[in-house]
C-alpha positions in Angstrom: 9.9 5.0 -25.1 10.0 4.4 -21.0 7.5 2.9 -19.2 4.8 4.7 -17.9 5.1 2.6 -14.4 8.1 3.3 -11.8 10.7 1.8 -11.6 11.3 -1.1 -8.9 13.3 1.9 -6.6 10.7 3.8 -7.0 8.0 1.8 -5.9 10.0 -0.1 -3.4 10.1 3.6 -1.8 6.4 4.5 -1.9 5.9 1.0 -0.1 9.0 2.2 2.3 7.0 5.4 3.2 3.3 3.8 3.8 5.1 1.0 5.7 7.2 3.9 8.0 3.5 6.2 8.0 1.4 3.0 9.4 1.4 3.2 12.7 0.8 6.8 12.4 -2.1 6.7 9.8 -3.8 3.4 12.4 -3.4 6.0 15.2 -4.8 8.7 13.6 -7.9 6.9 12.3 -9.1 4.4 15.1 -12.5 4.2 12.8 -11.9 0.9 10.6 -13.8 2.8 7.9 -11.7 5.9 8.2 -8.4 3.9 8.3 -9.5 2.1 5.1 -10.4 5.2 3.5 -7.0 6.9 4.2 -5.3 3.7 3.8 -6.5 2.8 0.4 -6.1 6.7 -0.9 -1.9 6.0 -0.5 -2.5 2.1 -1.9 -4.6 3.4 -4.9 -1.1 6.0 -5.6 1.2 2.6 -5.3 -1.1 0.4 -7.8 -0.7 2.9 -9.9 2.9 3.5 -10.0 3.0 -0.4 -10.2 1.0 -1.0 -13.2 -1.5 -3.4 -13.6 -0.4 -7.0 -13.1 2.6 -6.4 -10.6 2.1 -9.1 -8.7 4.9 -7.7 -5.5 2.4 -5.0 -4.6 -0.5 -7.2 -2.3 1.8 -9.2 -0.3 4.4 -6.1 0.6 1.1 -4.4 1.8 -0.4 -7.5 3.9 3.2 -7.9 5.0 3.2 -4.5 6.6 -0.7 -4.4 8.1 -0.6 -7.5 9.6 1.5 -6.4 13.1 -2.2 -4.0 13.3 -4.1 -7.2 13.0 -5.4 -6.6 9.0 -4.9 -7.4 5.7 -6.2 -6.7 2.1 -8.0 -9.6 0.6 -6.7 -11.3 -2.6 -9.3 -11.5 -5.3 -8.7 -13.9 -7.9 
């Protein structure tokens, strides 16, 4: 039985394409509540391609949004 999660080519693409759509989706939504929204809608896809306790998924994203100044905070 396969897994239900991508595989690591697979999610290393979906974190390719936000990464290459950022500066586009921070242009398009100057509001820091409207770039969150829009944001998180492509993150939520990613978690869930990545399962629950992949651990590569948070520092990939803060990797990529902090050239724009921002991160996601880590909740432990």
């Amino acid at each position: 039985m396969g897994s239900q999660y991508a595989s690591e080519t697979r999610l290393a693409a979906l974190l390719d394409q936000l990464e290459q759509d950022l500066p586009a989706l921070v242009a398009e939504h100057p509001s820091p509540g409207d770039f969150w929204n829009a944001f998180m809608l492509r993150v939520d896809v990613i978690e869930d391609a990545a399962g629950p306790d992949d651990a590569r998924v948070l520092p990939r994203l803060n990797a990529m949004l902090k050239p724009h100044g921002m991160q996601i905070a880590s909740v432990d």
